[in-house]
N, C-alpha and C positions, 0 to 999 in steps of 0.2 A: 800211333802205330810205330812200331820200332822196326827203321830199318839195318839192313844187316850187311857188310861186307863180307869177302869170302878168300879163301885164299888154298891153292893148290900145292902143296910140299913134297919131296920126295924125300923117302924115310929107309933110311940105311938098315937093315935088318938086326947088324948089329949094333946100333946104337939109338934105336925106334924110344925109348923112353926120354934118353935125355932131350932129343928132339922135339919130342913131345910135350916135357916138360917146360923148355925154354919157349915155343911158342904159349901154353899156356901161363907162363909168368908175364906173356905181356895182354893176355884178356881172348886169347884164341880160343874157342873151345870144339872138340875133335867132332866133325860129324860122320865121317865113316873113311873106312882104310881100304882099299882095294892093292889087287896086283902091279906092280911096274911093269917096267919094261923087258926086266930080266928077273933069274929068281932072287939076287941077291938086293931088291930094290923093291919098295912098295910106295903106295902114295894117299896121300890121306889130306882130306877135304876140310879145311875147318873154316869157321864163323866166329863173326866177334858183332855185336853193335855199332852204327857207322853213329861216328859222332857229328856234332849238329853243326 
């Protein structure tokens, strides 16, 4: 069974990709984006494989 680690990020609106992408270069992958705290701020949930 594969377990999974998780991780809570907060995602600048203007700059939501590259964030996105530097966590996905290191094995994160995005599970959902909700609202921050303010408009100019959002937060996105991701997962990766916990390793053994």
């Amino acid at each position: 069974m594969t377990k999974w680690e998780y991780a809570t990020v907060p995602l600048l609106v203007h700059a939501t990709k590259q964030i996105l992408d530097n966590w996905g270069a290191d094995g994160w992958e995005l599970v959902a984006v909700v609202p921050g705290p303010n408009p100019e701020q959002l937060v996105a949930y991701m997962k990766r494989p916990k390793e053994a």
